[in-house]
C-alpha positions in Angstrom: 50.8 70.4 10.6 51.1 67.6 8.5 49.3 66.9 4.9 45.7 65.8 5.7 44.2 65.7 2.2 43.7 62.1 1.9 41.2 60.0 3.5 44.6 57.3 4.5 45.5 60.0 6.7 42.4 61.2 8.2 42.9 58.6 11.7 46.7 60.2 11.9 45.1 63.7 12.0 42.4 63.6 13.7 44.9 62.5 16.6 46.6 65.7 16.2 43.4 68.0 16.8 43.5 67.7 20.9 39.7 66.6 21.2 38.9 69.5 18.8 35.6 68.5 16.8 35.0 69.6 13.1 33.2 72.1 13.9 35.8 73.9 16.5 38.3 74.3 13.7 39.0 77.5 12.2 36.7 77.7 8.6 38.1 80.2 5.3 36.2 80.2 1.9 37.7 79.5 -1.5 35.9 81.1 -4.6 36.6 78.9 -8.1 37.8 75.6 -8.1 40.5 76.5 -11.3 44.4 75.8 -10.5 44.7 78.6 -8.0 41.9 78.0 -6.0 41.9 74.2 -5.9 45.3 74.9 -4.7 44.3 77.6 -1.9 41.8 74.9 -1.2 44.8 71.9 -0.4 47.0 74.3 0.9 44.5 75.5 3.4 43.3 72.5 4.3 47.2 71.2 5.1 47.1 73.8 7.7 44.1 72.4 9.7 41.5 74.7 8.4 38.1 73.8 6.9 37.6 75.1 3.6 34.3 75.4 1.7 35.1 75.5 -2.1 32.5 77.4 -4.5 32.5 76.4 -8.1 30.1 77.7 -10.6 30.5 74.7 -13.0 28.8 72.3 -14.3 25.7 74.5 -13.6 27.1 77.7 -15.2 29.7 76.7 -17.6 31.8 79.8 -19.2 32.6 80.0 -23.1 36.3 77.9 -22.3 35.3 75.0 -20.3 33.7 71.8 -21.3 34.0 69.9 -18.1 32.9 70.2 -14.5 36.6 68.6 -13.9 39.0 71.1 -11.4 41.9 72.7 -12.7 40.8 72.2 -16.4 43.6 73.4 -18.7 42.1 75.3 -21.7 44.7 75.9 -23.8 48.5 74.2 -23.5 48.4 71.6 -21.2 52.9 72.3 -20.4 53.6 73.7 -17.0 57.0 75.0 -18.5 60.6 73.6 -18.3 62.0 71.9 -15.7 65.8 72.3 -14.5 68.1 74.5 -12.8 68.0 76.4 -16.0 64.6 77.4 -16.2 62.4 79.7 -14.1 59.4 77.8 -14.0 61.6 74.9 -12.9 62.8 76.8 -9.9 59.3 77.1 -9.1 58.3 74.1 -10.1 60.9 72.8 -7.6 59.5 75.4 -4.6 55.9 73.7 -4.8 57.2 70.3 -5.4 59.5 70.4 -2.0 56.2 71.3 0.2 54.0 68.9 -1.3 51.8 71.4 -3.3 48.8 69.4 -5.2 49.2 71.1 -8.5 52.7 69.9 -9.3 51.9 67.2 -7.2 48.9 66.3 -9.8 51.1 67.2 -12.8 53.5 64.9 -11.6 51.4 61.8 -11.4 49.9 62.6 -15.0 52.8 63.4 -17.0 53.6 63.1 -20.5 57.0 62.9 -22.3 57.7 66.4 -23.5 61.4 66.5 -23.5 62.9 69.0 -20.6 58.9 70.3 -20.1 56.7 69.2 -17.1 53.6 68.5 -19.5 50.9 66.2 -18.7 47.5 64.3 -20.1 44.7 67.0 -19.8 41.6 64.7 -18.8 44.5 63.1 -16.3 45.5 65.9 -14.4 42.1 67.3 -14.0 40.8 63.9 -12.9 43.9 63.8 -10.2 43.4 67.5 -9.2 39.6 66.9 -8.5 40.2 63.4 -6.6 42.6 65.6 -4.8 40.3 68.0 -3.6 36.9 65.6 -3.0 38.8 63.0 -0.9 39.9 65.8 1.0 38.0 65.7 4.5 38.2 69.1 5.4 37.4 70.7 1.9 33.5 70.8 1.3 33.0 71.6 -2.3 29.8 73.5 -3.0 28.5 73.7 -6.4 26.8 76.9 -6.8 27.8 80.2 -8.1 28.9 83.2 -5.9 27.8 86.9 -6.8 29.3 88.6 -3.8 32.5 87.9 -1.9 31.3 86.7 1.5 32.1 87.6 4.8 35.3 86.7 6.6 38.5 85.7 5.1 38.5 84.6 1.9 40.5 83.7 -1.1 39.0 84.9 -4.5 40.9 82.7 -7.3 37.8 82.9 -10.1 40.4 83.3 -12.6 40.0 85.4 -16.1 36.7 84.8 -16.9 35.1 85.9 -13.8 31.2 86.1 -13.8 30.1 89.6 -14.5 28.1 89.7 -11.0 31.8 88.5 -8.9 33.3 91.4 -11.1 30.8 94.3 -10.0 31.1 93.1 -6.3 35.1 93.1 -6.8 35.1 96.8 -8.2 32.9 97.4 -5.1 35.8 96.0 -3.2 39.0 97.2 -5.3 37.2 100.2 -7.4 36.1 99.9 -10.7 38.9 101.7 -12.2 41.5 99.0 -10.6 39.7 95.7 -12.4 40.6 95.2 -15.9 38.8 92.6 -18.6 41.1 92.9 -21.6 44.4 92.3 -21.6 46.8 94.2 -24.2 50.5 93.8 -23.5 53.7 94.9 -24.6 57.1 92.5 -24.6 59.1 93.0 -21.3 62.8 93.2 -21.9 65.6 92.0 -19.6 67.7 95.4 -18.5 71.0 93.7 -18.5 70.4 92.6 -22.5 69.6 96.4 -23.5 72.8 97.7 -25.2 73.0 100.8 -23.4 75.8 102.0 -26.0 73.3 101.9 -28.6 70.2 103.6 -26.5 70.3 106.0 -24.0 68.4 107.1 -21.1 66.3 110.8 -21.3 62.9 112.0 -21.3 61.5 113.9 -24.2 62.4 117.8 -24.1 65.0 117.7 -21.4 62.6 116.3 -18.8 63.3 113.4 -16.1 65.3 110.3 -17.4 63.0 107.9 -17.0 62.5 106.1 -20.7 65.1 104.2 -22.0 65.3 105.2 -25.8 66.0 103.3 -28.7 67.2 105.3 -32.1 66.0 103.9 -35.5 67.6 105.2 -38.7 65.4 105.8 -41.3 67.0 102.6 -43.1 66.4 100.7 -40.1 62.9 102.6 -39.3 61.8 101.0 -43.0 63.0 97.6 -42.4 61.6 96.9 -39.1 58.3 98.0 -40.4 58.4 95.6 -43.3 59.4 92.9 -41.0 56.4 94.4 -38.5 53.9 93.9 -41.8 54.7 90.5 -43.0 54.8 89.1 -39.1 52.1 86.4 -38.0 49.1 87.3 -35.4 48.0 84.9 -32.7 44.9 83.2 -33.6 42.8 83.7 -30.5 39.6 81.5 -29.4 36.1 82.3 -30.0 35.4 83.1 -26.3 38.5 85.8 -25.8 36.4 88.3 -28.0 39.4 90.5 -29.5 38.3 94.3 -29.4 40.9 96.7 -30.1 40.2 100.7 -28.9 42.5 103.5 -29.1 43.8 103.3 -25.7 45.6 100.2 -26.4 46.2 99.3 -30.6 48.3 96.8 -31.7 51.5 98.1 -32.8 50.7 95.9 -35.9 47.1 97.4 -36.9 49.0 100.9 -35.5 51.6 100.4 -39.1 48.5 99.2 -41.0 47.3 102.6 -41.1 50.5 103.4 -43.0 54.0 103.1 -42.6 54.8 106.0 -41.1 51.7 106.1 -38.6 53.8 104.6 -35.7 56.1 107.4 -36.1 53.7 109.9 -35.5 52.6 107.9 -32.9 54.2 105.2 -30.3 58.0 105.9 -31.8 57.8 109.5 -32.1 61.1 111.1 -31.8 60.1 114.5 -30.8 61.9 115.9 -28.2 64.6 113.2 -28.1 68.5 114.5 -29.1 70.5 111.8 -29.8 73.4 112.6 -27.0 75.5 110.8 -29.9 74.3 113.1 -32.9 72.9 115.6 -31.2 69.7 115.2 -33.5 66.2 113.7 -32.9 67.0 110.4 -34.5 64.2 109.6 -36.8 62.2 107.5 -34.9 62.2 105.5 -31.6 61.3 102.5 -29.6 60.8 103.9 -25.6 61.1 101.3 -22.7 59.5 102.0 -19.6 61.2 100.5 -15.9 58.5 97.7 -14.9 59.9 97.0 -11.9 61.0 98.5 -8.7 65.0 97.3 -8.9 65.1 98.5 -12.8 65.4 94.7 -13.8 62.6 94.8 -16.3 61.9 97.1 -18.9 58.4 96.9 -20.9 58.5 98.6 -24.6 56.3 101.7 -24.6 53.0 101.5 -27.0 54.1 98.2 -28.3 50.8 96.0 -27.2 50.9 93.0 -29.5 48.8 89.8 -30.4 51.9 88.5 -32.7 53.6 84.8 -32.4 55.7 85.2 -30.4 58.8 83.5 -32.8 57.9 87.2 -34.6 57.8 89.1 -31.7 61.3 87.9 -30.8 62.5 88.9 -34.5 60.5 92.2 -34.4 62.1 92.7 -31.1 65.5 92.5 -31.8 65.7 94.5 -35.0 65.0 97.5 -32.7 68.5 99.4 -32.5 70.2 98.6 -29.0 67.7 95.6 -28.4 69.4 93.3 -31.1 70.2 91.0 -28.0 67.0 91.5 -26.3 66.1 88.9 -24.0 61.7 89.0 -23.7 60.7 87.8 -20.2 57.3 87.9 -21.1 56.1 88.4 -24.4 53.1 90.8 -26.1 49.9 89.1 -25.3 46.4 90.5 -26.3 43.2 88.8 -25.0 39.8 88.6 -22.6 41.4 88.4 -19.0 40.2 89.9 -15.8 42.5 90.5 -13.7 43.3 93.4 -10.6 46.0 96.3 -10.8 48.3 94.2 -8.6 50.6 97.2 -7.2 47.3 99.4 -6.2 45.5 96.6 -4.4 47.9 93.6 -3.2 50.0 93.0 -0.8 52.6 90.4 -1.1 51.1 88.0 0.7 48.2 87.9 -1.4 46.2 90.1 0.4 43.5 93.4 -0.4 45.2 96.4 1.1 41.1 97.2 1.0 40.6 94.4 3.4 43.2 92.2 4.8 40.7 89.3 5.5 40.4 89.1 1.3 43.6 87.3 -0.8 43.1 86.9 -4.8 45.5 84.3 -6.1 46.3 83.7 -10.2 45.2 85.5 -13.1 42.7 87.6 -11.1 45.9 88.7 -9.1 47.8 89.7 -12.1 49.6 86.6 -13.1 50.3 84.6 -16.4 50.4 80.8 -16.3 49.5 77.4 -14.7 52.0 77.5 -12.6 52.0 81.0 -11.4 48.3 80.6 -10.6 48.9 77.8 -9.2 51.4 78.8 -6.4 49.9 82.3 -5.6 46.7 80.1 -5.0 49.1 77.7 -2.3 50.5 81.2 -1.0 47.4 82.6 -0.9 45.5 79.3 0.4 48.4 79.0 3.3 47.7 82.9 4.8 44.3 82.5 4.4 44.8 79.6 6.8 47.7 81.6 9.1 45.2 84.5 9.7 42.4 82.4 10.6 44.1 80.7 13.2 45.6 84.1 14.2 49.1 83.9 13.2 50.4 86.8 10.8 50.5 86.3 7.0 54.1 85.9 5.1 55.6 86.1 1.8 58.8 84.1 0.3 61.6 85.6 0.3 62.9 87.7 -3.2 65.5 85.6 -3.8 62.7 82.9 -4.6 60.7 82.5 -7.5 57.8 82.7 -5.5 58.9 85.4 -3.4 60.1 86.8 -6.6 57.0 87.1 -8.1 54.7 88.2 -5.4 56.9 90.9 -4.4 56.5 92.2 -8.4 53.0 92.0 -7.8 53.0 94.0 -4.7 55.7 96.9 -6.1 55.2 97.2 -9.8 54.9 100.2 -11.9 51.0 100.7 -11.4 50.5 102.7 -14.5 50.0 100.4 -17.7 50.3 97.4 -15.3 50.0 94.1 -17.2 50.1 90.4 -15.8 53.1 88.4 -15.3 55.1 85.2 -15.5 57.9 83.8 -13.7 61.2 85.2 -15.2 64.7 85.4 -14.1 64.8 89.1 -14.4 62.3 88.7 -10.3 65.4 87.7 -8.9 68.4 89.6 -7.7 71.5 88.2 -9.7 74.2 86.7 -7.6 77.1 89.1 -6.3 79.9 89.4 -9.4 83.4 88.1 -8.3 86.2 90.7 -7.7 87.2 91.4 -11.2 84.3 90.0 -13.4 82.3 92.7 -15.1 79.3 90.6 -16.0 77.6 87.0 -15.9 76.5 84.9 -18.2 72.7 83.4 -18.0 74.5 79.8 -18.3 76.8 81.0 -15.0 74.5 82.9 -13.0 71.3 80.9 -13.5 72.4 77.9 -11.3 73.9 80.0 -8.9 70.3 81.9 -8.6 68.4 78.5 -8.5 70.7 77.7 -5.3 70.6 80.1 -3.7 66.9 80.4 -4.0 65.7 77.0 -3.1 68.5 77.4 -0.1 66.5 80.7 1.1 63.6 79.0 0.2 64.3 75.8 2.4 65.2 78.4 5.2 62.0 80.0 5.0 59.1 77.1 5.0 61.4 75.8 8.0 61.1 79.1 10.3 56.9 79.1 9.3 56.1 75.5 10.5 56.4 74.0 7.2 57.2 70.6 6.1 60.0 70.5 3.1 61.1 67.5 1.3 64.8 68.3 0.6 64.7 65.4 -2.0 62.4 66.9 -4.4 63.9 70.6 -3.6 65.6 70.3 -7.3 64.2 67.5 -9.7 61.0 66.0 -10.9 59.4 63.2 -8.8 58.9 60.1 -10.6 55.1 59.9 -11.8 53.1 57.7 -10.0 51.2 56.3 -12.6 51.6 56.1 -16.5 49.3 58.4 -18.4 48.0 57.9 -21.5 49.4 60.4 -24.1 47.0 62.3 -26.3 
């Protein structure tokens, strides 16, 4: 089914429908009309299914939005770096090769911003928005929704969800399963932990399933200093910063006292040093993140710092001194779901299969994420109501990449994520080559992805533009910069 979002194609469509009315075609409801779900909306409606789109604003604003506008961007308006080199570029190249309206938007409101896909703010909402209203089978409805409705249904009302959506989602998910704070630590790469340094073990002999990180007490004293004199995130009015036992800062944790975190998150009790024998005296624990052991999350370390400081704090860790941080510390207001408990990789509840949640609600950080688990979501919602079966991307895709995360994750302290090369496998090593390098293998993983990639959208129906599978369209208009 060919791209029917525009009122220039409407005649060429309705050709396609076999006498089918309006009314006759399949119908699937969109909840928020942020980047995820005014891209479930597109992608829907690509598909030859009606969508009715519910959005809250203009007539119930929340504390980040000033505009009625779709897609609003609220903080930095940079959909991350473009290139073979980059992960969001690899998925920046994934939506741009089946025509997916967020890039697409992006892309005709761009900005110069060196290697970054950034764009004009009031632009990109204003294209988003025309995107959607000149959209015949997409009927926008400007009213807010307390209950998830009956039949299938994508829920993309992002991180500020209205209390009422949330009690009706814990109805749906469990209450214990919907978080509205989120207090992260840094995620590590595995294959930058020196493993020479740290050493896998539980405490007291028990199962090896913390990688652990041995601090001298010279070492111990100068991280702390370093911890002490690093910079905190500013955060907005609206995200409402509230920090409880369960979850301190590892900063406010050492401003307690400089030994408090060793009595605490870098205890080293019931840790021998396999190389001394001793419990060092203290230690940074890692926790596996991820199903494959590619991602490895520091244990207690939640964090609001810069994240320049993060990085420094990071790597004066013994063993992590060449840490590479797929996704950084974060602490703010965010709703989202426990991903692993209640998703499925294709974007749908376990609880009820006709329900998909796409972007931060689904346990995602970014535009662009949001953006393309809204088009994944958006796409199934479509499959099912026309009764074909739901799919997911393959792993070796950024997409596929990052949904299957979602789906498999470490459930316990589960925390959103970003697009990262440490979702996709690494390339097989040549006979006689102990290890790549990011510069070697990250092309190779780009390839092989959009080639997997290609492969896939062609065996589900879909339309792929090879000519965009890599690089940046051209923008179609000139935006003003701010």
């Amino acid at each position: 089914m060919e791209l029917v979002c525009s009122l220039r194609q409407w005649g060429r469509f309705t050709a396609t429908l076999g006498g089918m009315t309006m009314s006759e075609l399949a119908q699937i409801t969109v909840i928020g009309a942020g980047l995820a779900g005014a891209e479930a909306a597109l992608s829907a409606a690509s598909q030859g299914v009606r969508v009715r789109l519910y959005e809250m604003r203009p007539h119930k604003m929340t504390p980040a939005h000033r505009t009625g506008q779709f897609a609003e961007l609220v903080c930095s308006t940079s959909l991350g770096g473009e290139g073979e080199m980059q992960s969001k570029g690899m998925l920046q190249a994934e939506m741009r090769s089946v025509g997916a309206g967020i890039v697409g938007s992006a892309d005709h409101s761009r900005v110069p911003a060196g290697n970054a896909l950034a764009v004009d703010r009031e632009a990109f909402s204003a294209e988003v928005t025309r995107r959607v209203r000149e959209c015949p089978l997409i009927e926008v409805v400007e009213e807010e929704l307390t209950a998830v409705p009956d039949g299938i249904c994508v829920i993309a009302s992002g991180p500020l969800t209205s209390d009422a959506l949330a009690q009706d989602l814990m109805r749906l998910t469990g209450s214990e399963r919907l978080s509205f704070y989120d207090a992260a630590a840094p995620v590590i790469d595995a294959a930058s932990i020196d493993l020479d340094t740290a050493w896998r073990a539980g405490r007291y002999e028990q199962s090896a399933d913390y990688i652990n990180c041995p601090f001298t007490k010279e070492e111990y004293q100068t991280f702390i200093a370093a911890l002490e004199q690093a910079r905190s995130h500013t955060p907005h009015d609206w995200e409402k910063l509230e920090f409880f036992e369960g979850c301190m800062p590892i900063e406010e944790i050492a401003r307690r006292g400089p030994d408090t975190p060793r009595f605490g998150p870098m205890s080293p009790k019931g840790l021998d040093n396999p190389r001394t024998g001793r419990w060092p005296y203290a230690v940074a624990q890692l926790r596996q993140e991820d199903a494959e052991g590619r991602m490895w999350s520091l244990v207690g370390f939640q964090t609001g710092l810069k994240w320049g400081d993060q990085k420094e704090l990071v790597q004066l860790i013994p063993g992590l001194q060449n840490a590479e941080i797929v996704r950084y510390g974060v602490m703010h207001r965010n709703t989202y779901l426990n991903a692993p408990e209640v998703l499925n990789a294709t974007m749908q509840l376990k609880a009820d299969p006709q329900k998909f949640v796409a972007g931060v609600l689904a346990g995602t950080e970014g535009y662009l994420e949001s953006s393309a688990t809204g088009w994944l979501a958006g796409l199934n919602a479509a499959r099912l109501a026309q009764g074909k079966d739901p799919v997911a991307p393959p792993p070796t895709t950024m997409l596929g990449g990052l949904v299957h995360y979602l789906a498999s994750a470490n459930p316990k302290g589960f925390q959103p994520m970003n697009v990262n090369w440490a979702l996709v496998p690494d390339p097989p090593l040549p006979e006689g080559k102990r290890k790549w390098g990011k510069r070697e293998k990250r092309p190779l993983m780009f390839r092989q992805g959009m080639s997997d990639w290609q492969d896939w959208a062609g065996e589900i129906g879909l339309t792929i533009s090879p000519h965009v599978l890599a690089q940046p369209r051209e923008a179609e208009t000139t935006a003003p910069a701010n």
